[in-house]
C-alpha positions as a printed Julia matrix, in Angstrom:
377×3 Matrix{Float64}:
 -92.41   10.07  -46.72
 -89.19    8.74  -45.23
 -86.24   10.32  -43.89
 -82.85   10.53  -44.97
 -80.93    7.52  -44.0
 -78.88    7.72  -40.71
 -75.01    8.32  -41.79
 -73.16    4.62  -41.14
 -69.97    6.47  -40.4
 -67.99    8.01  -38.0
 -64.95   10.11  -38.38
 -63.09   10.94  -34.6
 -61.55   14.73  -33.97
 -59.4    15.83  -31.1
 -61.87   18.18  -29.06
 -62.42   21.34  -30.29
 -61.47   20.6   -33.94
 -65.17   18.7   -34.79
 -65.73   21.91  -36.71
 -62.71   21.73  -38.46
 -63.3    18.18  -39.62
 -66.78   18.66  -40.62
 -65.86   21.14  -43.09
 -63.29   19.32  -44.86
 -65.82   16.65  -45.14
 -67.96   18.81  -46.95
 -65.35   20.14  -48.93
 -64.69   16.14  -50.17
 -67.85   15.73  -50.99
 -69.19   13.11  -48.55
 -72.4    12.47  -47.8
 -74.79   13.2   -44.75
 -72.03   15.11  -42.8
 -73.33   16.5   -38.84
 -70.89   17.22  -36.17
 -70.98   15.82  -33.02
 -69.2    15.53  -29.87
 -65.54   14.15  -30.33
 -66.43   14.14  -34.03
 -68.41   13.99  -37.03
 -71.68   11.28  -39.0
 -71.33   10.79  -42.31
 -71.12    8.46  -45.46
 -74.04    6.08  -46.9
 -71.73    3.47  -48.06
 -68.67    1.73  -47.5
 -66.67    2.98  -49.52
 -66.82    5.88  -48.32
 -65.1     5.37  -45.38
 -62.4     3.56  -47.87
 -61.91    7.25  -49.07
 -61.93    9.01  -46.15
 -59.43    7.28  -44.67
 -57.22    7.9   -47.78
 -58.03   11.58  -47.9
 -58.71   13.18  -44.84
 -56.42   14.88  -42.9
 -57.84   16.41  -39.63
 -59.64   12.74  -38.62
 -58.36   10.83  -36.03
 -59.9     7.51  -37.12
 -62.77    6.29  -38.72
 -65.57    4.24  -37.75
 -68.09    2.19  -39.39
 -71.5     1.62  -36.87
 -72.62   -1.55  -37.03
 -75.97   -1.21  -34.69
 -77.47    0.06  -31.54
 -79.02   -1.42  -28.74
 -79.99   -0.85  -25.06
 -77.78   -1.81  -22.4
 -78.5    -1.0   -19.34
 -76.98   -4.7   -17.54
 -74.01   -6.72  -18.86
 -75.91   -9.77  -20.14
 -77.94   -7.06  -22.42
 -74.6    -5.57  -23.44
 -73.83   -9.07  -24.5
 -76.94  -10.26  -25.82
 -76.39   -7.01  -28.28
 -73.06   -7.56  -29.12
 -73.88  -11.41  -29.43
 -76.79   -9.94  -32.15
 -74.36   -8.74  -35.0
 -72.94  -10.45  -37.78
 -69.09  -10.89  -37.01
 -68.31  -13.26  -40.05
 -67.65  -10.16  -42.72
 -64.66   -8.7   -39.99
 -63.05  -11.86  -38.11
 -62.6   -15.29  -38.36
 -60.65  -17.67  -35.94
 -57.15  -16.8   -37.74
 -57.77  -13.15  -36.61
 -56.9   -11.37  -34.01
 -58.96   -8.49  -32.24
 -58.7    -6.04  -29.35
 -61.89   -4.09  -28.1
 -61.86    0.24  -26.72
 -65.07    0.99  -24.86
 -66.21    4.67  -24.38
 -69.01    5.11  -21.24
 -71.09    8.01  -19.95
 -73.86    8.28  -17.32
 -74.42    4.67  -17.97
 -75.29    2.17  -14.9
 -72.25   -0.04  -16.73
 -69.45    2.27  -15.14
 -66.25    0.03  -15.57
 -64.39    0.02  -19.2
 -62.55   -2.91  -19.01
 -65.83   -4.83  -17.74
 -67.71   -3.54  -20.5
 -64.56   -4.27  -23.19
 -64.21   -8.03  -21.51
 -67.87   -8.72  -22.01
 -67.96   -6.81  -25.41
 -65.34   -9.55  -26.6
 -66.96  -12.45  -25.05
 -69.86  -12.12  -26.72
 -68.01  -12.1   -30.45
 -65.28  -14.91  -29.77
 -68.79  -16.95  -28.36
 -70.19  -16.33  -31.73
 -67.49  -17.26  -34.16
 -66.54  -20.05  -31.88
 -69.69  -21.58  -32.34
 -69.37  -20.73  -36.25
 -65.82  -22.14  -37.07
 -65.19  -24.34  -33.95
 -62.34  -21.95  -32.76
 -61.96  -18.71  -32.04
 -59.9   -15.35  -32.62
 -57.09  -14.53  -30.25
 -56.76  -10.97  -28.38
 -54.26   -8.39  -29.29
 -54.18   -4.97  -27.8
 -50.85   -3.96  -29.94
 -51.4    -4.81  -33.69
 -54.99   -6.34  -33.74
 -56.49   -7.41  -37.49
 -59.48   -5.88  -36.08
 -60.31   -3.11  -33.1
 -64.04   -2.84  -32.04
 -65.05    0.03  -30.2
 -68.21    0.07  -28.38
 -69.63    3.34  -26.98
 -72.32    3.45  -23.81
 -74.07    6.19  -23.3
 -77.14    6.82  -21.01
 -77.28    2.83  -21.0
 -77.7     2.85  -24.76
 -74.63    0.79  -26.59
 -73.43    1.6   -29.91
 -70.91   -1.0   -31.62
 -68.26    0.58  -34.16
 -65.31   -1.54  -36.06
 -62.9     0.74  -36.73
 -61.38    1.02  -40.47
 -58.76    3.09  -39.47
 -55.79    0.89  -38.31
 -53.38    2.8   -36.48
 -54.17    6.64  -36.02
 -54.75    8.41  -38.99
 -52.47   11.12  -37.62
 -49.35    8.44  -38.43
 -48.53   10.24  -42.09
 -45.55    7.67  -42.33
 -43.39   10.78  -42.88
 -41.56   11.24  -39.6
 -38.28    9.11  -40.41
 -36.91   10.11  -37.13
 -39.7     9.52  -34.77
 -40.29   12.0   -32.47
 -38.13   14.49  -34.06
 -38.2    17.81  -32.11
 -38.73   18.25  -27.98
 -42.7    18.24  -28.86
 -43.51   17.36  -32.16
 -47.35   18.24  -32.77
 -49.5    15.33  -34.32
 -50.21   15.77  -37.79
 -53.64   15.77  -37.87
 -54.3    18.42  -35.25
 -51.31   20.57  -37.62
 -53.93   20.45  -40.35
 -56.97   21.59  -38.53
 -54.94   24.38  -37.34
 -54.34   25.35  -41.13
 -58.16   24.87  -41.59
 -59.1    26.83  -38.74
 -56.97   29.27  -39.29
 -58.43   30.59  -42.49
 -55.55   30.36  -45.07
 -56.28   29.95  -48.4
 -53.71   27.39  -49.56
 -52.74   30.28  -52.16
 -50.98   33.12  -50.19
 -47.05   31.83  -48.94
 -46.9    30.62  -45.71
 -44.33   30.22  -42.5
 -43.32   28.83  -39.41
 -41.21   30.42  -36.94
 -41.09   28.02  -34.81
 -41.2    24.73  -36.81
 -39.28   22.12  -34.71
 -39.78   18.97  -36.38
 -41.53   20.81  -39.23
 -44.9    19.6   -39.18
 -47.18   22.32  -40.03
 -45.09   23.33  -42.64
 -45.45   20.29  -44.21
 -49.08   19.58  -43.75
 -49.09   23.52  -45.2
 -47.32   21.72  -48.55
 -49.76   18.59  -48.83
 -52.67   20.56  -48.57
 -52.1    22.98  -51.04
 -50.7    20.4   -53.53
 -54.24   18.33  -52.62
 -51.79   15.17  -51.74
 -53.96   12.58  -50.15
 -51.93   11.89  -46.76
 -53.53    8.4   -47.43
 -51.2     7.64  -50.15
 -48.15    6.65  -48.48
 -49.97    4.85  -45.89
 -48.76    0.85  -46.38
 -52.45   -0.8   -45.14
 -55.08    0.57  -43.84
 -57.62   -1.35  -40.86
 -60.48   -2.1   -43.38
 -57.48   -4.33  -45.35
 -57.12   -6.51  -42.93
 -60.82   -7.35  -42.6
 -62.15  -10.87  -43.25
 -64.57   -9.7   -45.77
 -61.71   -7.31  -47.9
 -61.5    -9.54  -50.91
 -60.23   -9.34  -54.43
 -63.03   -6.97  -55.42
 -62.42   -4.69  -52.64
 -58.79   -4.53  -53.08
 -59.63   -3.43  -56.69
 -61.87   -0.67  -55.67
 -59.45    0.54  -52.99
 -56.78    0.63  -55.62
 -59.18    2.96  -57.81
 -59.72    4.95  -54.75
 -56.3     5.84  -54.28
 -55.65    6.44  -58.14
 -58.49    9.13  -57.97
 -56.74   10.91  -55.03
 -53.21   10.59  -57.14
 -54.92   12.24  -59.72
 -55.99   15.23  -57.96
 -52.51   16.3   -57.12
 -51.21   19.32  -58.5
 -47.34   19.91  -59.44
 -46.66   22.41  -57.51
 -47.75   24.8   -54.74
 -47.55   28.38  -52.72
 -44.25   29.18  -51.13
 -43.92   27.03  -47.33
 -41.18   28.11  -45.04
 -39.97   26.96  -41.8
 -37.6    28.08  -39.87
 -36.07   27.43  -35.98
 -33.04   27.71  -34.16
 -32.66   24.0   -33.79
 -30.06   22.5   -36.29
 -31.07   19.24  -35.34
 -34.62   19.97  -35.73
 -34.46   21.08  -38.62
 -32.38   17.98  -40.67
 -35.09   15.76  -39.32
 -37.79   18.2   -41.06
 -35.96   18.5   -44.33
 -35.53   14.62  -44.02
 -39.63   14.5   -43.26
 -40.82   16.63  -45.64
 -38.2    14.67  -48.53
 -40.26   11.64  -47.36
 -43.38   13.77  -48.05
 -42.79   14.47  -51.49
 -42.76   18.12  -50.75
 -40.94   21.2   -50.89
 -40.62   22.85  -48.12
 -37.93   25.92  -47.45
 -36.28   25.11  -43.83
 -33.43   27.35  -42.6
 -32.03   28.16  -38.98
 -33.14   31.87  -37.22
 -34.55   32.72  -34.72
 -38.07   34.49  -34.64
 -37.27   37.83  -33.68
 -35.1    37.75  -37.34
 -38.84   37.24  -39.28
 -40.05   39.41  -41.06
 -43.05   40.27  -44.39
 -41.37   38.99  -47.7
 -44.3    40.65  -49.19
 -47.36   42.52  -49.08
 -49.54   39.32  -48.01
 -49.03   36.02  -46.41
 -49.35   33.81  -43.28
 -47.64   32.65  -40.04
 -49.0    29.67  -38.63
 -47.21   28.44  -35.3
 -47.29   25.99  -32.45
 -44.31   28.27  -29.8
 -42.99   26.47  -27.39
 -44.66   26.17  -23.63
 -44.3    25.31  -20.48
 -45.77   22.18  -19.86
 -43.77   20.17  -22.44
 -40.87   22.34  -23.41
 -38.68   25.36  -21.21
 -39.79   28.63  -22.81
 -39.21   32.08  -21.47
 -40.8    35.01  -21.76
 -37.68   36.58  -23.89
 -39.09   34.21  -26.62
 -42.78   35.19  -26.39
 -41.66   39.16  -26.03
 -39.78   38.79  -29.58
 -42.37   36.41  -31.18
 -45.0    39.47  -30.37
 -42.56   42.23  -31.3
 -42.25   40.08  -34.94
 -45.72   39.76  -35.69
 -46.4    43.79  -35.12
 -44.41   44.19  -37.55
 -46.01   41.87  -40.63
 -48.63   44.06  -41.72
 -50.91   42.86  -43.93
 -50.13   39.29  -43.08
 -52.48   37.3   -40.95
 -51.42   35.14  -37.94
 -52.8    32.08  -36.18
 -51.07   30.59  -33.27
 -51.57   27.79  -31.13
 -51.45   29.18  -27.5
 -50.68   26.44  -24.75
 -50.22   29.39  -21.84
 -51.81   32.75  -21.21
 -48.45   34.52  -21.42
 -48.59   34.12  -25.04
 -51.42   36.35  -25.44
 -50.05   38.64  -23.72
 -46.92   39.11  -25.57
 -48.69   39.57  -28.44
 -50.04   43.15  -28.62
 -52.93   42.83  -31.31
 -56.44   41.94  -30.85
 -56.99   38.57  -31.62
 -59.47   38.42  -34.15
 -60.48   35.09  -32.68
 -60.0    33.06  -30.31
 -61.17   28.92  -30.55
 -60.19   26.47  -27.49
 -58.44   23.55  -29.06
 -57.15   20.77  -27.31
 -53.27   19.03  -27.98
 -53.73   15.4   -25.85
 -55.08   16.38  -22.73
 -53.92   20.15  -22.72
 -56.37   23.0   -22.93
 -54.91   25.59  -25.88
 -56.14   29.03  -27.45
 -56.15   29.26  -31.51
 -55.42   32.7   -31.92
 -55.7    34.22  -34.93
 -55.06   37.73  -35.85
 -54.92   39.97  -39.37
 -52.17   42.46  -38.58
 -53.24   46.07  -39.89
């Protein structure tokens, strides 16, 4: 009897959010789903990774594998790369860039490894069309990543395009002093344990972000949907048939939406924070209920409901402990309400005078942070 197939895709996570994106996998529906370190395996077929792209929202980017091979030298990182079939991805009117990913591998240089990664497929489809496709590190038709571990190469094209964390919602950039990436917002919701049912705010919204992940969620909007082209459109092989079944892919996520959702508020003491989330979420398609206090003014509108926050800290924005004592001295008082909050300093816990009921470490870029999350009784 044979095994399962291997999964032929994978989706990347910021670290400590793997779990967070394997469960919404599941919860889509897809296929062969195992976490793994810096993400998640999963899908049997293509298309697949056609609808993940359009419907996940804690993914980073997603990969499709293309083979494995030993390579402990560069000519048998070549010879491997040399070995797959480029013709469905490039031809000489493309352009490519290659990432490389190494661990305890005798090949310990990226760029060496990313150089000879691309020699050996511009070789190839030079010999095949008698010219070959440029490099471009900023807006490549194609990016390649190739992974060595313990000298053993694994070769990925990436269907992704641009980060998946790019909504297309921000209209003013970087609005806020340190706007959080939008799909780390929505594995904080995840993690966090609301149900998408019970209202929900943010004290502290800045640019607005989690509240309006909060709104897409709930109303089951794709963040896909607004997205102008994805990676895998841009690939030699995407032809009329596949632009037909992405179409149908997208008008299945459209129809999931639902009219209307729980209650989403934000608030901060930012004016000019706060137009650029009204203007973001507008670009959303969602409702979202922005107005300027501060957080010591919050307080339960009802008997149930949820604060998720990112507070300001330290390494990326001036915050004192004035802020953190009133932030704690607000939450005490929202019983019955649970709280999550994304802790970038110790002196965050402290302020807050509950028991956290947990505690996950999740990382935003390179910084170390605490989830907390706490059910206030």
């Amino acid at each position: 009897m044979t095994g399962k197939p291997e999964p032929i895709l994978f989706a990347t996570a910021a670290r400590g959010t793997e779990g967070a994106l394997r469960d919404e996998l599941r919860e889509l529906g897809f296929r062969g789903v195992r976490a793994d370190r810096g993400g998640v395996h999963f899908g049997r077929v293509l298309d697949e990774g056609f609808r993940a792209c359009i419907e996940m929202r804690t993914a980073i980017r997603v990969l499709l594998r293309l083979g494995s091979f030993e390579a402990p030298s560069g000519d048998a990182l070549y010879e491997g790369v040399h070995g797959i079939d480029w013709g469905p991805f490039l031809t000489a009117r493309h352009t490519l860039a290659v990432r490389s990913y190494l661990r305890d591998s005798a090949l310990s240089h990226s760029q060496f490894v990313a150089q000879r990664t691309k020699d050996a497929v511009v070789d190839q489809l030079r010999a095949r069309f008698g010219a070959r496709p440029s490099v471009d590190l900023d807006d490549p038709d194609v990016t390649l990543f190739v992974h060595v571990v313990r000298d053993h190469a694994t070769m990925y094209v990436d269907l992704s395009g641009s980060s998946l964390h790019k909504r297309g919602y921000r209209v003013r950039g970087d609005a806020g002093d340190a706007p959080l990436k939008e799909s780390l917002a929505a594995c904080i919701l995840r993690l966090s344990g609301w149900d998408r049912e019970r209202p929900l705010v943010d004290p502290m919204c800045g640019s607005g972000t989690i509240a309006i992940e909060a709104a897409l969620w709930s109303r089951r909007i794709a963040p896909g949907l607004t997205r102008e082209r994805f990676g895998f459109e841009r690939w030699a092989c995407h032809d009329g048939a596949a632009v037909r079944r992405t179409a149908e892919i997208r008008e299945q996520a459209r129809a999931k939406v639902l009219p209307v959702g729980p209650l989403i508020q934000g608030q901060d003491t930012s004016l000019d924070a706060l137009a650029g989330a009204r203007d973001s979420a507008r670009a959303a398609g969602v409702t979202v209920s922005f107005k300027r206090a501060s957080v010591r003014d919050l307080a339960a509108d009802g008997p149930s409901g949820m604060v998720v926050t990112n507070p300001p800290y330290g390494e990326r924005i001036e915050a004192g402990e004035e802020l953190y004592r009133d932030m704690g001295h607000a939450f005490a008082g929202l019983r019955g309400w649970r709280i999550a909050v994304l802790a970038g300093t110790p002196a965050i816990a402290r302020a807050i005078k509950l028991r956290p009921e947990k505690g996950l470490i999740v990382f935003n870029g390179d910084l170390e942070c605490r989830l907390l999350t706490y059910d206030v009784r």
